[in-house]
N, CA, C and O of each residue as an XYZ file, in Angstrom:
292
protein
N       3.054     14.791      3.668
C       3.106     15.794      2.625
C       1.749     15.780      1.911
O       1.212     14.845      1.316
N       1.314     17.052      2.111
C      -0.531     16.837      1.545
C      -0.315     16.871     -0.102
O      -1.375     16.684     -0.699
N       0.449     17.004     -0.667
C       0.804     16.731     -1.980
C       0.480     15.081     -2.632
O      -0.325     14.808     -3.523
N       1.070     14.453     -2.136
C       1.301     13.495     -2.319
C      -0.133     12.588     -2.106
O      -0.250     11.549     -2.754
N      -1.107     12.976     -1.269
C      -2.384     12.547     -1.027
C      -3.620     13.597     -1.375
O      -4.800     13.309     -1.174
N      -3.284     14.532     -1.785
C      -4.613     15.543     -2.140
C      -5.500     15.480     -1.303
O      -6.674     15.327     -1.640
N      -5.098     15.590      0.028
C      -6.594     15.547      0.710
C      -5.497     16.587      2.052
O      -4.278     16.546      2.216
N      -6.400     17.300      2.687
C      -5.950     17.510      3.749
C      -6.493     16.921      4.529
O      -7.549     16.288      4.496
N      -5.136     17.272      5.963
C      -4.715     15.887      6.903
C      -6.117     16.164      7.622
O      -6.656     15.060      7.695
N      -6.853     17.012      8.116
C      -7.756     16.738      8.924
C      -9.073     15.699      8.642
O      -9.720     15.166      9.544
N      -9.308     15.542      7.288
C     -10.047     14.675      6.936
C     -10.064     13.353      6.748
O     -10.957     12.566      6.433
N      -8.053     13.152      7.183
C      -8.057     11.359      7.644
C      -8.416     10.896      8.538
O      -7.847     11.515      9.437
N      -9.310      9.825      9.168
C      -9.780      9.131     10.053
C      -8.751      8.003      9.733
O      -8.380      7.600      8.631
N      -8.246      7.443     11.459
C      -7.477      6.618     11.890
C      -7.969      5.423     12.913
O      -7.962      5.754     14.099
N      -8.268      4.477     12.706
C      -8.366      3.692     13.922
C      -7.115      3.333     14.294
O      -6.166      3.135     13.536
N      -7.131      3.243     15.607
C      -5.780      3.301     16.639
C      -5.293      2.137     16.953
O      -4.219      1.985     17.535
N      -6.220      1.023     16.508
C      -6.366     -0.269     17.110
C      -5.964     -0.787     15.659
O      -5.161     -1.720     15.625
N      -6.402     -0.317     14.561
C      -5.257     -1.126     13.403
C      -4.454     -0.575     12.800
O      -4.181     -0.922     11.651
N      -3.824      0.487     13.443
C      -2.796      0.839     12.144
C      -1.338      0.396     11.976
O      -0.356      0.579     12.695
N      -1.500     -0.257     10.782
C      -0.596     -0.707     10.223
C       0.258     -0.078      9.116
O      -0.176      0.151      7.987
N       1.936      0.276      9.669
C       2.629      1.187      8.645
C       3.135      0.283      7.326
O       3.051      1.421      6.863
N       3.379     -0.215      6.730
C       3.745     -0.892      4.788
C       4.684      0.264      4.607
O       4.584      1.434      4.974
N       5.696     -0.417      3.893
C       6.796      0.192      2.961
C       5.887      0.265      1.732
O       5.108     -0.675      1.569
N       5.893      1.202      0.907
C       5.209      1.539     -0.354
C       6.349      1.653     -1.482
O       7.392      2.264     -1.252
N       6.203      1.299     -2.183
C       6.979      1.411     -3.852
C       7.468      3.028     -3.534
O       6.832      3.799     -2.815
N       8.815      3.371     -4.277
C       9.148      4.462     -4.279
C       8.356      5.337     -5.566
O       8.254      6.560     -5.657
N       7.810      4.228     -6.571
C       7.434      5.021     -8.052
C       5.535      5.694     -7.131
O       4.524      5.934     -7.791
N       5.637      5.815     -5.634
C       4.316      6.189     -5.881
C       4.856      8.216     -5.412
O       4.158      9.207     -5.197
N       6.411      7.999     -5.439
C       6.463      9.276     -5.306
C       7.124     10.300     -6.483
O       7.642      9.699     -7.425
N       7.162     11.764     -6.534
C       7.018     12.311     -7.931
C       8.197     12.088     -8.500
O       8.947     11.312     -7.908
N       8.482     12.467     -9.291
C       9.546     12.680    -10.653
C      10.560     13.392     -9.575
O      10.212     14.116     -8.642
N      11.510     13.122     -9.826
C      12.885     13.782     -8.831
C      12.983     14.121     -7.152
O      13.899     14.605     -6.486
N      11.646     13.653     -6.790
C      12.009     13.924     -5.424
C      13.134     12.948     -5.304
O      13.509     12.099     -6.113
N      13.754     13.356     -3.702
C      15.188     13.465     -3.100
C      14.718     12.537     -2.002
O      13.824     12.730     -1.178
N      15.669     11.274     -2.198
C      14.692     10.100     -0.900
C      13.503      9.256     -1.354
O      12.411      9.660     -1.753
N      14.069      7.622     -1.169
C      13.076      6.747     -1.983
C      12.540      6.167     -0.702
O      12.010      5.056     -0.700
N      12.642      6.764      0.193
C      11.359      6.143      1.428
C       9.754      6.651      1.602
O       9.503      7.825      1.876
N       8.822      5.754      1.435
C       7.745      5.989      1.389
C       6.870      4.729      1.604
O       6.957      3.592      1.141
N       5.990      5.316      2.467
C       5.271      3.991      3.659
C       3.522      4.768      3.284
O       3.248      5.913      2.923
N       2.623      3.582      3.561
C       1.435      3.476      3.511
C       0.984      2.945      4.900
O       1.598      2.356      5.790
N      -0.960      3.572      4.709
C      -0.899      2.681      5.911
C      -2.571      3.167      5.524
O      -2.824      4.175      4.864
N      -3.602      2.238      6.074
C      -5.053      2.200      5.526
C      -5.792      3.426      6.481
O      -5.480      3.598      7.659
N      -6.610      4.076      5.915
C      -7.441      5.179      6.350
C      -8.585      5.498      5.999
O      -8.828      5.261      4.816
N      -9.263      5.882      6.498
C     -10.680      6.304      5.642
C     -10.727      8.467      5.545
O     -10.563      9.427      6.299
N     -10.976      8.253      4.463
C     -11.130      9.913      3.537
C     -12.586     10.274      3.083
O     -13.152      9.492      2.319
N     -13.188     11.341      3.478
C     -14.356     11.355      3.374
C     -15.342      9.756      2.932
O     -15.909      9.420      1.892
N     -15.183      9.092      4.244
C     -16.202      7.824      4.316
C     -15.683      6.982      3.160
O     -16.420      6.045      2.855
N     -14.561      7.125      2.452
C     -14.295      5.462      1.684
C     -12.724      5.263      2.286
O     -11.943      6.154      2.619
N     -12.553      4.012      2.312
C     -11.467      3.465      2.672
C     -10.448      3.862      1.637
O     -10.823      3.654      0.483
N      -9.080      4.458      1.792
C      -8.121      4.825      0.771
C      -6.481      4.533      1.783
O      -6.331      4.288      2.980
N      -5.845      4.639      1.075
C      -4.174      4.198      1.146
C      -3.736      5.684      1.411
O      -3.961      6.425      0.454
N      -3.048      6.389      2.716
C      -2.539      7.150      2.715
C      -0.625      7.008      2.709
O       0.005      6.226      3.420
N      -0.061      7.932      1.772
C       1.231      7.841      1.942
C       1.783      8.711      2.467
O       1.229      9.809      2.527
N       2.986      8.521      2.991
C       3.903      8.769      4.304
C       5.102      8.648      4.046
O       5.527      7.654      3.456
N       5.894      9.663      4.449
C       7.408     10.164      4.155
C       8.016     10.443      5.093
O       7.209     10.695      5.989
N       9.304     10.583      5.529
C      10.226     11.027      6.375
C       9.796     12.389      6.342
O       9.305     13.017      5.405
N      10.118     12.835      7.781
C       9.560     14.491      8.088
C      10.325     15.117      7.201
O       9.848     15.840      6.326
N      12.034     14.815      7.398
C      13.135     15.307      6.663
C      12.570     15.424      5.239
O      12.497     16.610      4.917
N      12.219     14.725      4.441
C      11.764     14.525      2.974
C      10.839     15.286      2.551
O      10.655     15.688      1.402
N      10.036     15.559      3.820
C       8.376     16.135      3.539
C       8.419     17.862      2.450
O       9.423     18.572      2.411
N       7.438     18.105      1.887
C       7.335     19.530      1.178
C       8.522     19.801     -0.106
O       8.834     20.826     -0.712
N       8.949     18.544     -0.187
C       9.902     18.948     -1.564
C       9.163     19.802     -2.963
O       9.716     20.680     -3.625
N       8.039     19.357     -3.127
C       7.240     19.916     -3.744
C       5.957     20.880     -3.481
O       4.881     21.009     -4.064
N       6.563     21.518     -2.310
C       5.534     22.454     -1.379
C       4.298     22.137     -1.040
O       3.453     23.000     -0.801
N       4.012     20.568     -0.970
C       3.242     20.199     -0.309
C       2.960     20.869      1.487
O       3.893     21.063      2.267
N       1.893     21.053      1.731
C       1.701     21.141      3.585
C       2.553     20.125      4.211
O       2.958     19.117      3.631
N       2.774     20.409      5.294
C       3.263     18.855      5.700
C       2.281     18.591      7.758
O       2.412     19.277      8.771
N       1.713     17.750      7.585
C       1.315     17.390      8.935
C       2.018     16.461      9.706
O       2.201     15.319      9.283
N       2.413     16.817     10.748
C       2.909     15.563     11.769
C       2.353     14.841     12.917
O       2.486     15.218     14.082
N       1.801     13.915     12.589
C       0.523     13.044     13.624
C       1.618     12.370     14.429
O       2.749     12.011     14.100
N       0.677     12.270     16.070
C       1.508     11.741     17.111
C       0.460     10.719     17.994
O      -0.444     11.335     18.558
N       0.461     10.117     18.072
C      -0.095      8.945     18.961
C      -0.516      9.749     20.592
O       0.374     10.250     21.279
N      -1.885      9.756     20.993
C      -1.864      9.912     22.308
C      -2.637      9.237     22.875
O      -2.718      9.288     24.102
């Protein structure tokens, strides 16, 4: 949900070789969303290292965020 990270998805860089998914605190998501699952996992955003968060597809755009769905190839 690009909401939730203010960045759009094309500007996350992923190495493939470490990514690691983390359960994240539910308070990093808004005021009344629906569903306390929310996972992190390390990325780099225009060249600094930052924490991207991650939601169930089901969950995604409650707050009309975009929503991107990345797939491993």
């Amino acid at each position: 949900d690009q909401k939730l990270n203010n960045v759009d998805a094309s500007s996350i860089k992923l190495n493939a070789n470490t990514i690691e998914l983390a359960v994240s605190s539910s308070s990093v998501l808004p005021l009344g969303w629906v569903g306390s699952q929310a996972f992190q996992l390390n990325a780099v955003i225009n060249c600094k290292q930052e924490k991207v968060i991650l939601v169930p597809y089901s969950d995604a755009s409650q707050t009309g965020g975009k929503v991107t769905t990345w797939f491993m190839k």
